[in-house]
BAPABA-363390 format. One record per residue: residue in three letters; x, y, z of N, C-alpha, C in turn. Coordinates in Angstrom, 3 decimals. Layout:
SITE residu     n_px     n_py     n_pz    ca_px    ca_py    ca_pz     c_px     c_py     c_pz
SITE    ala        X        Y        Z        X        Y        Z        X        Y        Z
...
***
This chain:
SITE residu     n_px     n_py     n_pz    ca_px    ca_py    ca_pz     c_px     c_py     c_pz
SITE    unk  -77.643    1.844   79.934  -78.650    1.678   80.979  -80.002    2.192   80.483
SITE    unk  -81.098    1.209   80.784  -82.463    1.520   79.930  -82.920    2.681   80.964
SITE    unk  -83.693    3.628   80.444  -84.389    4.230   81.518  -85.307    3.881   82.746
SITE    unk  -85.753    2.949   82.230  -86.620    2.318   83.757  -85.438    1.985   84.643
SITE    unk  -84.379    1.455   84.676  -83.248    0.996   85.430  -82.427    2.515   85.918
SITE    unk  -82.352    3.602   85.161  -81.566    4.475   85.636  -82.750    4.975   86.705
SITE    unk  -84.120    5.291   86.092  -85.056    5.426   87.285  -84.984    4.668   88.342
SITE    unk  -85.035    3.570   88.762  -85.291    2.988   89.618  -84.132    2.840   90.806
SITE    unk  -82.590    2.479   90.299  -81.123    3.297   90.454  -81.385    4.415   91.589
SITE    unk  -81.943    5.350   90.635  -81.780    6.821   91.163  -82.407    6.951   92.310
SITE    unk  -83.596    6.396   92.046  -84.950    6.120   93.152  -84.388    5.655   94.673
SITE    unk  -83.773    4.643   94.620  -83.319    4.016   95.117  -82.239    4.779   96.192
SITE    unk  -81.174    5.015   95.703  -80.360    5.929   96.159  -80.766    7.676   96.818
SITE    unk  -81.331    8.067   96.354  -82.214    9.562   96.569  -82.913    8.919   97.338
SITE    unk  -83.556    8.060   97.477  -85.226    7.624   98.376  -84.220    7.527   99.591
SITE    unk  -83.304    6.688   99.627  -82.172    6.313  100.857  -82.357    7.167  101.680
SITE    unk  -80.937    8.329  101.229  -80.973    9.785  101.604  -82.084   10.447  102.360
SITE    unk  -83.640   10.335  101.948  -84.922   11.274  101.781  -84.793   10.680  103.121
SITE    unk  -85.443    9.174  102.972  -85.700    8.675  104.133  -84.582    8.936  105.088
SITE    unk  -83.702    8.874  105.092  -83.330    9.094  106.569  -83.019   10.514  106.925
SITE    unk  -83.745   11.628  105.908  -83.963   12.562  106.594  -85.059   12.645  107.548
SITE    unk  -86.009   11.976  106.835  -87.084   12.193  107.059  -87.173   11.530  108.898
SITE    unk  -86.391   10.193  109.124  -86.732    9.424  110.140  -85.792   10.462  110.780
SITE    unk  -85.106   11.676  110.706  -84.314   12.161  111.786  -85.129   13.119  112.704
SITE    unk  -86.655   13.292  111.946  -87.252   13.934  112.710  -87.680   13.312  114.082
SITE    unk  -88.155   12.293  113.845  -88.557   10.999  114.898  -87.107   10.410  115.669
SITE    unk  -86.231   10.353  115.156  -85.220    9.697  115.734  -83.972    9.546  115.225
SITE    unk  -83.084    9.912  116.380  -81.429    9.513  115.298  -80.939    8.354  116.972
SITE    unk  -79.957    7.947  116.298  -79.069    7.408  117.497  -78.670    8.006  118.452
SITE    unk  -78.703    9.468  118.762  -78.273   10.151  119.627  -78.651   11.535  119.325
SITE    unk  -78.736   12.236  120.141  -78.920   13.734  120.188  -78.126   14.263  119.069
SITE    unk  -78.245   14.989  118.115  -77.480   15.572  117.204  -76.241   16.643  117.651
SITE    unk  -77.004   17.436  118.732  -75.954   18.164  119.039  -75.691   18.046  120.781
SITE    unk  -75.385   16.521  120.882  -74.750   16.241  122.167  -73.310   15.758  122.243
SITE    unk  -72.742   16.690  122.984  -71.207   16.547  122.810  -70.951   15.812  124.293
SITE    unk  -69.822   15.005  124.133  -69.187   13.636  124.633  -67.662   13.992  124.488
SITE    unk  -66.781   15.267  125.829  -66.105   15.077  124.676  -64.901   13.826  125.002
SITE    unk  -65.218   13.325  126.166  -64.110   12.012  126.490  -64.419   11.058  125.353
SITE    unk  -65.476   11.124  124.429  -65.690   10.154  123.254  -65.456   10.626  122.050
SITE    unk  -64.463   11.719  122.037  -64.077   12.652  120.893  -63.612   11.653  119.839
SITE    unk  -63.658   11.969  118.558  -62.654   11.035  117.603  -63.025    9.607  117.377
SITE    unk  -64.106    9.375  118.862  -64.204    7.811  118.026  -64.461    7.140  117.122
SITE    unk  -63.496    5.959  116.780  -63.726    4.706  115.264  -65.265    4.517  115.265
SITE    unk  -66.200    4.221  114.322  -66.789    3.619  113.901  -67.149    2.199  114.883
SITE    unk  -68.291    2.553  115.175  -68.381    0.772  115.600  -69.816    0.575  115.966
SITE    unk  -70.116   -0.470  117.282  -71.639   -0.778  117.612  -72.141    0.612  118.321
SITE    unk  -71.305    1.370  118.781  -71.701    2.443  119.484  -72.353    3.341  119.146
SITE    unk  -70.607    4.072  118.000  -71.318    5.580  117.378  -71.010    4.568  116.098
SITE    unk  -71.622    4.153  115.269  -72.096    3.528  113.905  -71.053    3.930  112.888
SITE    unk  -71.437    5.820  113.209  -69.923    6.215  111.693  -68.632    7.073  112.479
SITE    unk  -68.991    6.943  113.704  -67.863    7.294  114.772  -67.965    8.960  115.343
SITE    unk  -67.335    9.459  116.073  -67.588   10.932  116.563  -66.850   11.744  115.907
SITE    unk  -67.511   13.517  116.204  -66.538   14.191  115.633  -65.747   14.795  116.384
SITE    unk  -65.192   15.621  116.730  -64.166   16.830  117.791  -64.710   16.975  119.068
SITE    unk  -65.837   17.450  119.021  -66.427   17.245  119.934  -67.192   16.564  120.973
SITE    unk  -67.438   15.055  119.747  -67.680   14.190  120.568  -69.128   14.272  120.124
SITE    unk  -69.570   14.659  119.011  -70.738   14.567  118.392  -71.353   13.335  117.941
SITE    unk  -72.064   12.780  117.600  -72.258   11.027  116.726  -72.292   11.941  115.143
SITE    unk  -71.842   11.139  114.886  -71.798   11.818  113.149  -72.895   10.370  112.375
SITE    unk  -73.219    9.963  112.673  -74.544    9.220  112.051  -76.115   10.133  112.397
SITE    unk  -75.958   10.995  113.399  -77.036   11.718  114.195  -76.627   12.899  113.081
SITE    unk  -75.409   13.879  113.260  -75.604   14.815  112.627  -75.378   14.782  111.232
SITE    unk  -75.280   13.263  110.581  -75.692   13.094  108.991  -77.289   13.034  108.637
SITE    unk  -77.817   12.718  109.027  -79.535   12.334  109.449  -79.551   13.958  109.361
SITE    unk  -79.278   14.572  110.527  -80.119   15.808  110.344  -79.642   17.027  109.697
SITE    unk  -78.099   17.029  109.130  -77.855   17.069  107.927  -78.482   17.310  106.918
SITE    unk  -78.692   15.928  106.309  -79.300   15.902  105.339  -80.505   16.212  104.906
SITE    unk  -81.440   16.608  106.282  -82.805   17.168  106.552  -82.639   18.323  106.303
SITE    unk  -81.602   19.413  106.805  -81.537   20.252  106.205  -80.831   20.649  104.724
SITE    unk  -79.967   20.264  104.310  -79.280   20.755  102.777  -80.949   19.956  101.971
SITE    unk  -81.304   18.824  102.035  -82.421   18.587  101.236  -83.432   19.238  101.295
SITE    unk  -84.262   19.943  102.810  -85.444   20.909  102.551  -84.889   22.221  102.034
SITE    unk  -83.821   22.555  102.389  -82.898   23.960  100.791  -83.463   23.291   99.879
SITE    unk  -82.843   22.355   99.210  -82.756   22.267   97.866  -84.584   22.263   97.170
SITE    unk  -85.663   21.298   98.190  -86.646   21.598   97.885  -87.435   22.544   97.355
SITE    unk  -87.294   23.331   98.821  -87.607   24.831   98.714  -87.330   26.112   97.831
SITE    unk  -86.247   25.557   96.990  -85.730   26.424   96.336  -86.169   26.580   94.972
SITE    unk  -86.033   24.718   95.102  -87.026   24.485   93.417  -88.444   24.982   93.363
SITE    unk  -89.132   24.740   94.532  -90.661   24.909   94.758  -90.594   26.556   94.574
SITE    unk  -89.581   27.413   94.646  -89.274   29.503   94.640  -89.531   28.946   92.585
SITE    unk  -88.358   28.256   92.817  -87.646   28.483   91.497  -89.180   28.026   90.502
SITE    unk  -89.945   27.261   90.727  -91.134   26.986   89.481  -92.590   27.633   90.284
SITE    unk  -92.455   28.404   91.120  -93.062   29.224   91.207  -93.481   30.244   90.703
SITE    unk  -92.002   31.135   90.538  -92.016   32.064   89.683  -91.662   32.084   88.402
SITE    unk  -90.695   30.684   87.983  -90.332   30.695   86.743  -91.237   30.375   85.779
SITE    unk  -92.294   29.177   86.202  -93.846   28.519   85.267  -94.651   29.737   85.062
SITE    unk  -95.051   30.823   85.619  -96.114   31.511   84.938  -94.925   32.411   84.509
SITE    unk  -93.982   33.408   84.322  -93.070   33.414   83.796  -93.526   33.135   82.206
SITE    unk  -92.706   31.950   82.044  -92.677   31.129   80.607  -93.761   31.005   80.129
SITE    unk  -94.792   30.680   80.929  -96.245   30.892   80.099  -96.582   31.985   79.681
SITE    unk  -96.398   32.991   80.209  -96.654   34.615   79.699  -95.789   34.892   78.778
SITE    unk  -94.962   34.794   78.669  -94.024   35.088   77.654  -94.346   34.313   76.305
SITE    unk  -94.479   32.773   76.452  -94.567   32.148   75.077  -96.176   32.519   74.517
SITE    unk  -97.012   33.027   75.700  -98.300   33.530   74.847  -98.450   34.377   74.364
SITE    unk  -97.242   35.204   74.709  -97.358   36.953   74.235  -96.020   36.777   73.753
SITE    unk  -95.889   35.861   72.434  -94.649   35.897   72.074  -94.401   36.902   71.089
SITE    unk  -92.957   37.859   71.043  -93.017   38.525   70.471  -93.129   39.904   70.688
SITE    unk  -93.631   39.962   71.854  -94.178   41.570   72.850  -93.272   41.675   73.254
SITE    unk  -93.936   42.731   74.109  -92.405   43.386   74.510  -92.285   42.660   76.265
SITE    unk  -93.665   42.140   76.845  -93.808   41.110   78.199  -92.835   40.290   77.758
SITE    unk  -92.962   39.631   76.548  -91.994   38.369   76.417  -90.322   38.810   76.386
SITE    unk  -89.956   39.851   75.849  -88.666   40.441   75.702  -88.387   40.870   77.079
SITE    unk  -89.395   41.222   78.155  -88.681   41.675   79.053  -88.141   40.213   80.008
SITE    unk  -89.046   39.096   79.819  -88.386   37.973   80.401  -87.482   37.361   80.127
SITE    unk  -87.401   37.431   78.932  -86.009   36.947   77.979  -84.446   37.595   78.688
SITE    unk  -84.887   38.946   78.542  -83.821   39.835   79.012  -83.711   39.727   80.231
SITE    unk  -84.608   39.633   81.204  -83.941   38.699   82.588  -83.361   37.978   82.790
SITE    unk  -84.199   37.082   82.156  -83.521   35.726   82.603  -81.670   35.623   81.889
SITE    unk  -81.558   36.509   80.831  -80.347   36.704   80.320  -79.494   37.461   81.488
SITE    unk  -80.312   38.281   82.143  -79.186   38.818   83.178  -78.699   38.224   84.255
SITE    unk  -80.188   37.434   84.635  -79.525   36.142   85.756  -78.950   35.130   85.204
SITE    unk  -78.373   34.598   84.111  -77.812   33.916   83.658  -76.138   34.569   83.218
SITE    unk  -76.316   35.837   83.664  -74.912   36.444   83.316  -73.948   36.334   84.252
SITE    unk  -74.453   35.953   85.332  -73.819   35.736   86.909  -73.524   33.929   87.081
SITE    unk  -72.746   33.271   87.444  -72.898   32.189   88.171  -73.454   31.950   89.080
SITE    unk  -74.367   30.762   89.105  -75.062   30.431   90.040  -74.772   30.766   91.714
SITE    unk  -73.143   30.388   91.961  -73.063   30.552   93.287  -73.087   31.253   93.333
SITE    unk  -71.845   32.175   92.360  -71.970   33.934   92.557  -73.176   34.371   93.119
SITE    unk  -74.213   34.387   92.776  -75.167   35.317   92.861  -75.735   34.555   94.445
SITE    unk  -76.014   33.245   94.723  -75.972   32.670   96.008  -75.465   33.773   97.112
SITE    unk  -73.605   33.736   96.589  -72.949   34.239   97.750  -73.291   35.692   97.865
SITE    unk  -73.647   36.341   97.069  -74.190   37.781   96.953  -75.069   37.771   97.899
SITE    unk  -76.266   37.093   97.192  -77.685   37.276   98.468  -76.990   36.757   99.638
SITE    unk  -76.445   35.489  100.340  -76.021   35.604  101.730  -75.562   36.273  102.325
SITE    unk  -74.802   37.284  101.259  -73.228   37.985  101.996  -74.116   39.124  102.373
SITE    unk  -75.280   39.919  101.733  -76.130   40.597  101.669  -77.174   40.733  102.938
SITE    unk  -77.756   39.228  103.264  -78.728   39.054  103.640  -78.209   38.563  105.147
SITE    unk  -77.034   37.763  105.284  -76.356   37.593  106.283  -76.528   35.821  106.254
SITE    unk  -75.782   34.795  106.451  -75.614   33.757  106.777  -76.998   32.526  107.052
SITE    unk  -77.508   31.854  106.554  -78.474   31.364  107.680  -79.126   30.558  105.981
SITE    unk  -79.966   28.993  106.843  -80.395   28.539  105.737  -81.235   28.933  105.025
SITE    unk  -82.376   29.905  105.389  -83.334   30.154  104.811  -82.944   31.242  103.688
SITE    unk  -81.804   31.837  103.970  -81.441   32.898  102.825  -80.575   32.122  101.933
SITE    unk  -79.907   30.865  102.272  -79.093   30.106  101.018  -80.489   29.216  100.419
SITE    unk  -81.622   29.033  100.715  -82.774   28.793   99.972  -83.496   29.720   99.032
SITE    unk  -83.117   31.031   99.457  -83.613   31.742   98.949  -82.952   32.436   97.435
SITE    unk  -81.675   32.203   98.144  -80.372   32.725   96.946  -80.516   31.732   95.745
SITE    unk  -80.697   30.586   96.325  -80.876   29.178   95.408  -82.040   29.176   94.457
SITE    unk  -82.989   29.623   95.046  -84.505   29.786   94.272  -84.539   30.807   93.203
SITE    unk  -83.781   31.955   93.480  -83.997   32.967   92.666  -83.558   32.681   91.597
SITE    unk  -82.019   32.094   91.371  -81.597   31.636   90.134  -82.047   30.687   89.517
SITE    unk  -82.933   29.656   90.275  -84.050   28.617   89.192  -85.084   29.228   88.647
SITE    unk  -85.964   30.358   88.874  -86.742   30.876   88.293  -86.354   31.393   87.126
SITE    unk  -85.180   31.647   86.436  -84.838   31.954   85.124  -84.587   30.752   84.496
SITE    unk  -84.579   30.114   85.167  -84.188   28.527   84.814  -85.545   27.978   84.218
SITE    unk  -86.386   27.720   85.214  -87.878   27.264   85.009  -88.711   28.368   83.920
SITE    unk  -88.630   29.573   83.897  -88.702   30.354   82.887  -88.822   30.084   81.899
SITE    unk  -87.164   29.456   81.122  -86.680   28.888   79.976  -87.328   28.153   78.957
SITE    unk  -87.194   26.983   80.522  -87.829   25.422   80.216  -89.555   25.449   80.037
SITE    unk  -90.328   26.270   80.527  -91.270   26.466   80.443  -91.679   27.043   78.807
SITE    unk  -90.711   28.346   78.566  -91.148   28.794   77.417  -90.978   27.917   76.469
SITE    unk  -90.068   27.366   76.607  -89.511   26.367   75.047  -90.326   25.585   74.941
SITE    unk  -90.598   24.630   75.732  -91.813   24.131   75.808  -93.008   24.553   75.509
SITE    unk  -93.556   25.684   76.040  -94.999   26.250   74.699  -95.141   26.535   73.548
SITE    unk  -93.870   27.202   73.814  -93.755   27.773   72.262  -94.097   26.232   71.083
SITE    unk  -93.496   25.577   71.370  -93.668   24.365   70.424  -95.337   23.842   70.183
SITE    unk  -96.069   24.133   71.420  -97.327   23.791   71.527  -98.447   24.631   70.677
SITE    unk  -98.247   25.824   71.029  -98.828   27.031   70.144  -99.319   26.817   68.826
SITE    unk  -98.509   26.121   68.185  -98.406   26.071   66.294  -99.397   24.654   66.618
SITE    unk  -99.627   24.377   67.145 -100.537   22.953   67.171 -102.011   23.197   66.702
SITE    unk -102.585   21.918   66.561 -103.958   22.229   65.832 -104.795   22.409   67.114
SITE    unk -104.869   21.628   67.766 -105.772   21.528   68.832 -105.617   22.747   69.745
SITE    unk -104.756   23.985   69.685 -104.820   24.808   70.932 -105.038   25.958   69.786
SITE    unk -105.266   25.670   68.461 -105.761   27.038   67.412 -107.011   26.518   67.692
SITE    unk -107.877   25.111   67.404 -108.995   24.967   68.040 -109.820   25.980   69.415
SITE    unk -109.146   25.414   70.420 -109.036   26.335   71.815 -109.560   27.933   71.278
SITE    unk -108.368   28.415   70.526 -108.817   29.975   70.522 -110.202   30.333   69.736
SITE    unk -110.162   29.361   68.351 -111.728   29.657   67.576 -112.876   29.466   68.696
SITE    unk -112.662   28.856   69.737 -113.498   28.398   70.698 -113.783   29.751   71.179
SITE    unk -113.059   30.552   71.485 -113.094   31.146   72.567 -112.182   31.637   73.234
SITE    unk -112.015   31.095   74.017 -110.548   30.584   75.077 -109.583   31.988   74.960
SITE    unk -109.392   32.574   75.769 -108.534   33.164   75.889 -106.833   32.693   75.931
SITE    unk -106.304   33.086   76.314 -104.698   32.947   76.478 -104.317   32.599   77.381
SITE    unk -104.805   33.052   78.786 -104.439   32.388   79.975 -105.024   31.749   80.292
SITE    unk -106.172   31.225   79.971 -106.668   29.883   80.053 -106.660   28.869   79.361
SITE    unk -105.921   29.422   77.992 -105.394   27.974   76.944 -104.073   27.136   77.654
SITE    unk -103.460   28.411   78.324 -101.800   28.359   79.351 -102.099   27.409   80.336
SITE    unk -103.169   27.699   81.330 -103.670   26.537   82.054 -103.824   25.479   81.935
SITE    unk -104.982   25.244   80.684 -105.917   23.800   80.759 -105.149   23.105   79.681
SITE    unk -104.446   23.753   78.797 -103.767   22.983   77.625 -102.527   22.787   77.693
SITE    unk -101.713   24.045   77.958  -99.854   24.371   78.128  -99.625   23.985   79.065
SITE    unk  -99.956   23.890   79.898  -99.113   23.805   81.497  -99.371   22.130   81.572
SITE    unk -100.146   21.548   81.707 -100.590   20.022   81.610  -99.404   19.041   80.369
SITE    unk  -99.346   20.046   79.336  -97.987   19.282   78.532  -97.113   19.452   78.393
SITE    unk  -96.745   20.434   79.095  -95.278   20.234   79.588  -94.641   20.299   81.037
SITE    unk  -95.577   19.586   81.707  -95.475   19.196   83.108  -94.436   18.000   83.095
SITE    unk  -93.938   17.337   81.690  -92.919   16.511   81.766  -91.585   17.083   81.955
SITE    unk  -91.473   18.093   81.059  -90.628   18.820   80.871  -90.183   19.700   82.328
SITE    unk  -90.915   19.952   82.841  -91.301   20.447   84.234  -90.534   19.493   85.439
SITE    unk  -91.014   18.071   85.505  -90.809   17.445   86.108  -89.189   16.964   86.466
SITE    unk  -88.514   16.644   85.038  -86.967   16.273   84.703  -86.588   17.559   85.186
SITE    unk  -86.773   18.986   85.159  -85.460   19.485   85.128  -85.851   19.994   86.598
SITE    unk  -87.215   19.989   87.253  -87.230   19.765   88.802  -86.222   18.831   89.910
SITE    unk  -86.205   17.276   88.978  -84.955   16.525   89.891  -83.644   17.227   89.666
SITE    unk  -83.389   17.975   88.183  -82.114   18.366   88.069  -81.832   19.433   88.706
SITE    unk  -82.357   20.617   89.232  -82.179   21.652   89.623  -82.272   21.094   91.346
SITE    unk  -83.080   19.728   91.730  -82.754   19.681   93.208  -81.508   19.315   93.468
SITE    unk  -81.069   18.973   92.116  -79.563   17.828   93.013  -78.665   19.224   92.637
SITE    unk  -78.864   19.775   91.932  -77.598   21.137   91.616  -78.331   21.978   93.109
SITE    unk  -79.437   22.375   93.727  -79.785   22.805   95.377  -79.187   22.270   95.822
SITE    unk  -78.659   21.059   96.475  -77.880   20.210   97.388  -76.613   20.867   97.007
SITE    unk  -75.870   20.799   95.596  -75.159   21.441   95.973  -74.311   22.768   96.221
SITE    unk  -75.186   22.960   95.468  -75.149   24.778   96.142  -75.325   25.337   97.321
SITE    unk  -76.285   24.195   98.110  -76.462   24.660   99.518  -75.092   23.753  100.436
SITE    unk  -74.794   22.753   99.570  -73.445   22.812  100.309  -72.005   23.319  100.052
SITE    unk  -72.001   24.130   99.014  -71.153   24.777   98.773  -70.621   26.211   99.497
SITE    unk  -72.602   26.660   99.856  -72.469   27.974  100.433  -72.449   27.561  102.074
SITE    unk  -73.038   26.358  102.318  -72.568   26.228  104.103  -71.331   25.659  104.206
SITE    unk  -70.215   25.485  102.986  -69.117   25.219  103.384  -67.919   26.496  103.643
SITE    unk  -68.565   27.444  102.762  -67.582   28.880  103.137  -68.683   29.738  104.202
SITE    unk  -69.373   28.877  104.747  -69.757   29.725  105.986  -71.013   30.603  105.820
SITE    unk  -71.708   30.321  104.338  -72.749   31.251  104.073  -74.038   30.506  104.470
SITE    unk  -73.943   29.275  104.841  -75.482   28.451  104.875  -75.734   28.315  106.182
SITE    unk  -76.502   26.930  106.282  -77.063   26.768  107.737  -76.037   27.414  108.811
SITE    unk  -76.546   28.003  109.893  -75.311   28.349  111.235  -75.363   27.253  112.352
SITE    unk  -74.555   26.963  112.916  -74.300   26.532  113.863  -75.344   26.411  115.462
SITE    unk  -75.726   25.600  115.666  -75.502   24.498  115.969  -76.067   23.687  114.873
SITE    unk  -77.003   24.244  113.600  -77.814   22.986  112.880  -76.680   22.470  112.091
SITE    unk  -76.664   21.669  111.773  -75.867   20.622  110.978  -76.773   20.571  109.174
SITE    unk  -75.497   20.855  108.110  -75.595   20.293  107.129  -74.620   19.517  106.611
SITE    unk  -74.922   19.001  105.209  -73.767   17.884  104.873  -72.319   19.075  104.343
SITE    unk  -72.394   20.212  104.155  -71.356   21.360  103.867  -70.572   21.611  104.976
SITE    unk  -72.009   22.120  105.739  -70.634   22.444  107.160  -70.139   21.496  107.605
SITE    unk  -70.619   19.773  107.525  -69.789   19.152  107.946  -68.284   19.450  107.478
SITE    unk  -68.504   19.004  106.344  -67.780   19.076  105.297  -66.444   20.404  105.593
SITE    unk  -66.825   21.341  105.796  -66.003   22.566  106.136  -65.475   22.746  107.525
SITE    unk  -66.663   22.074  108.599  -65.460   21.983  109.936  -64.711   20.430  109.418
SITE    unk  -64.249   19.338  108.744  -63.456   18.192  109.002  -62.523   18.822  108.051
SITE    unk  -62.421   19.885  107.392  -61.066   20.164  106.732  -59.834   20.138  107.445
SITE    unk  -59.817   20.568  108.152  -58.275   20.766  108.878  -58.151   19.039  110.141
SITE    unk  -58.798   18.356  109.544  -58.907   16.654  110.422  -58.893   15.598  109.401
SITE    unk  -58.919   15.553  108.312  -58.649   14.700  107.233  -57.328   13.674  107.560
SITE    unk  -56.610   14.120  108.060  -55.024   13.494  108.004  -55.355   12.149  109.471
SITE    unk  -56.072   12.773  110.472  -56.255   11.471  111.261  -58.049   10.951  111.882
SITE    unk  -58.848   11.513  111.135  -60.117   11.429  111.038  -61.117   11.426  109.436
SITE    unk  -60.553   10.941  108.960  -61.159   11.341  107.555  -62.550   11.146  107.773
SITE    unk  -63.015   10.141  108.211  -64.473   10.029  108.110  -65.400   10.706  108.327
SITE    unk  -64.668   12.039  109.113  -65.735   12.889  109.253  -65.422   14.026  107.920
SITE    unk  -64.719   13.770  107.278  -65.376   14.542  105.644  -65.493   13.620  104.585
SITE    unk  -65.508   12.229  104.695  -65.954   11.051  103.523  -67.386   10.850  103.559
SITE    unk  -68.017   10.604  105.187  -69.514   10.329  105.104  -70.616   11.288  104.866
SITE    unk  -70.145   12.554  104.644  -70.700   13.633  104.105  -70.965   14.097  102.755
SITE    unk  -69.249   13.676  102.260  -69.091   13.691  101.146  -69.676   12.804  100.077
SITE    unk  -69.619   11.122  100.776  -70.342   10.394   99.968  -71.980   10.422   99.764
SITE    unk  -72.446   11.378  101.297  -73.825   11.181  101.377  -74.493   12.218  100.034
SITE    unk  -73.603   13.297   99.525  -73.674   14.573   98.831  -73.313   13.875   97.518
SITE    unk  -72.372   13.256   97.246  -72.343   12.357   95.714  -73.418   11.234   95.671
SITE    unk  -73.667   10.468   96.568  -74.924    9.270   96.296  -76.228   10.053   95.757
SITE    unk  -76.412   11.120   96.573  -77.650   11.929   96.179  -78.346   12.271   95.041
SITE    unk  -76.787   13.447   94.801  -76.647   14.058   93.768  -76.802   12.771   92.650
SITE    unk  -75.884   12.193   92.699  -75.730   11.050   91.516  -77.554   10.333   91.151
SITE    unk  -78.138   10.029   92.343  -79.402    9.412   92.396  -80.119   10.436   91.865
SITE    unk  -80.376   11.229   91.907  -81.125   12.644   91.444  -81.095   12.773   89.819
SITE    unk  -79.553   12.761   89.175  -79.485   12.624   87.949  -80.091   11.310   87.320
SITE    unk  -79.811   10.234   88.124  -80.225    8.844   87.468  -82.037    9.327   87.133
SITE    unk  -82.146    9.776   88.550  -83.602    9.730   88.113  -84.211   11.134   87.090
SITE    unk  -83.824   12.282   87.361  -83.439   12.518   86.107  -83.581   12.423   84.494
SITE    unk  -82.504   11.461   84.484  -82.748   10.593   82.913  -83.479    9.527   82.499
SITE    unk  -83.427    8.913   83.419  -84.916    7.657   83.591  -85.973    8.282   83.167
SITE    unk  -86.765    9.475   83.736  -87.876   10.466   83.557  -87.929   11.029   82.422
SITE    unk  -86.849   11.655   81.808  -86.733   11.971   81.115  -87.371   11.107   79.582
SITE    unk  -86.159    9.723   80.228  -86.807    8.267   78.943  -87.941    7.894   79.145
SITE    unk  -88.369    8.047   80.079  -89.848    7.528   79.899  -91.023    8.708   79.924
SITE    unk  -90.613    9.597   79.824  -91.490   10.940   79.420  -91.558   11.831   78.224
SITE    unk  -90.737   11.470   77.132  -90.302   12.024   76.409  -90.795   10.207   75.110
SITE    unk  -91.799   11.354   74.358  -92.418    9.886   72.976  -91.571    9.654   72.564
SITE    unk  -90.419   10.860   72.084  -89.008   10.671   71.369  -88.701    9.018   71.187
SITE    unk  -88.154    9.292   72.535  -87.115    8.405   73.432  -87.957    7.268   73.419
SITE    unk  -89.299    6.872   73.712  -89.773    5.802   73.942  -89.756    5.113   72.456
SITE    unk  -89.911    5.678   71.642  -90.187    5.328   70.065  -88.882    4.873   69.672
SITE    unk  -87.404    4.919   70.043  -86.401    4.830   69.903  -86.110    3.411   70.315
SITE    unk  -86.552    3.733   71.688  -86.224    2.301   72.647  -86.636    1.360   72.149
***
């Protein structure tokens, strides 16, 4: 698959998703959290579209707003995570060698000594339940992430002619980081931004499936996911349309992803 096609793929699928978070603000088919319960369990049809849950919920309503929430996590987390991780990596690859740069190194080695959720379920279990702290748990561990990707990326830039130019100029260090570093590897920036949102999705549904994420009454695609466990045997659909909405995503996220990647990277284009 050429990269413009895995882009466009991905686009496609992720844009899906976005959008009908986005239209759940304006509108779903029904109240999200209006329970029906003489309409408990119902099939799929012209009515409830992907059918009810236990309560008699529309599960097309609380996929919509769902997905409004596990996706503004995953946003938010990336937007923590290259917040702190981009100036991070820029300080470090300019002061490479110091002891600033060793102390980020050695962070980011310690948050990398933990698993991702691990450290998730820590801050929730810590902080107590609720989405804004599984955004928050989520963010912290991309900033060693964005860190990384940031440094590796300058470092390569540094040895260049045009940013030894920069310094005979003048130019200090944090303003070579600005106007020169940060602008070229905003590609680099960009790819592992889709990758770290679709690994947010699922981390934030991993942690609202053992009870650490959004609470109740808001709806994500996890807790769906975690109340239809014990209903699989004569309702499946209320843990398939969750499930598939959390693999289409995810999957679209990577497509786009690698698409970005191929068409951002001279490498790759020179290849093609």
């Amino acid at each position: 698959m050429t990269g413009r096609a895995s882009l466009l793929i991905g686009a496609c699928l992720a844009g899906f998703f976005l959008g009908l978070a986005l239209v759940s603000f304006v509108w779903t088919p029904y109240p999200y959290a209006a329970m029906d319960i003489a309409a408990k369990f119902a099939a799929p049809g012209p009515v409830h579209w992907l059918g009810t849950d236990q309560f008699g919920r529309d599960v097309a309503a609380q996929l919509m707003v769902g997905g409004r929430t596990s996706i503004a996590v995953a946003v938010l987390a990336v937007a923590i995570g290259m917040a702190g991780g981009v100036p991070l990596g820029l300080w470090a690859a300019a002061t490479r060698g110091s002891l600033a740069d060793e102390i980020v190194q050695r962070g980011t080695d310690l948050v990398f000594a933990f698993p991702a959720i691990v450290t998730a379920i820590l801050i929730t279990s810590v902080f107590g339940p609720s989405a804004f702290n599984a955004m928050l748990a989520i963010g912290v561990f991309n900033v060693p992430v964005f860190a990384r990707v940031t440094r590796a990326g300058a470092l390569s830039l540094w040895t260049l002619d045009y940013i030894r130019a920069a310094q005979v100029a003048g130019k200090r260090r944090p303003r070579i980081s600005i106007e020169h570093i940060l602008p070229n590897v905003a590609n680099l920036l960009i790819v592992q931004g889709t990758i770290q949102f679709s690994l947010g999705i699922l981390a934030e549904a991993g942690l609202s499936y053992v009870g650490l994420g959004a609470r109740p009454p808001t709806p994500s695609w996890g807790r769906m996911l975690a109340d239809s466990q014990t209903m699989m045997a004569f309702a499946p659909g209320l843990a398939v349309f969750p499930g598939l909405a959390i693999i289409l995503t995810v999957l679209g996220l990577n497509l786009m992803g690698d698409g970005l990647r191929d068409l951002l990277d001279p490498r790759l284009r020179r290849r093609a």
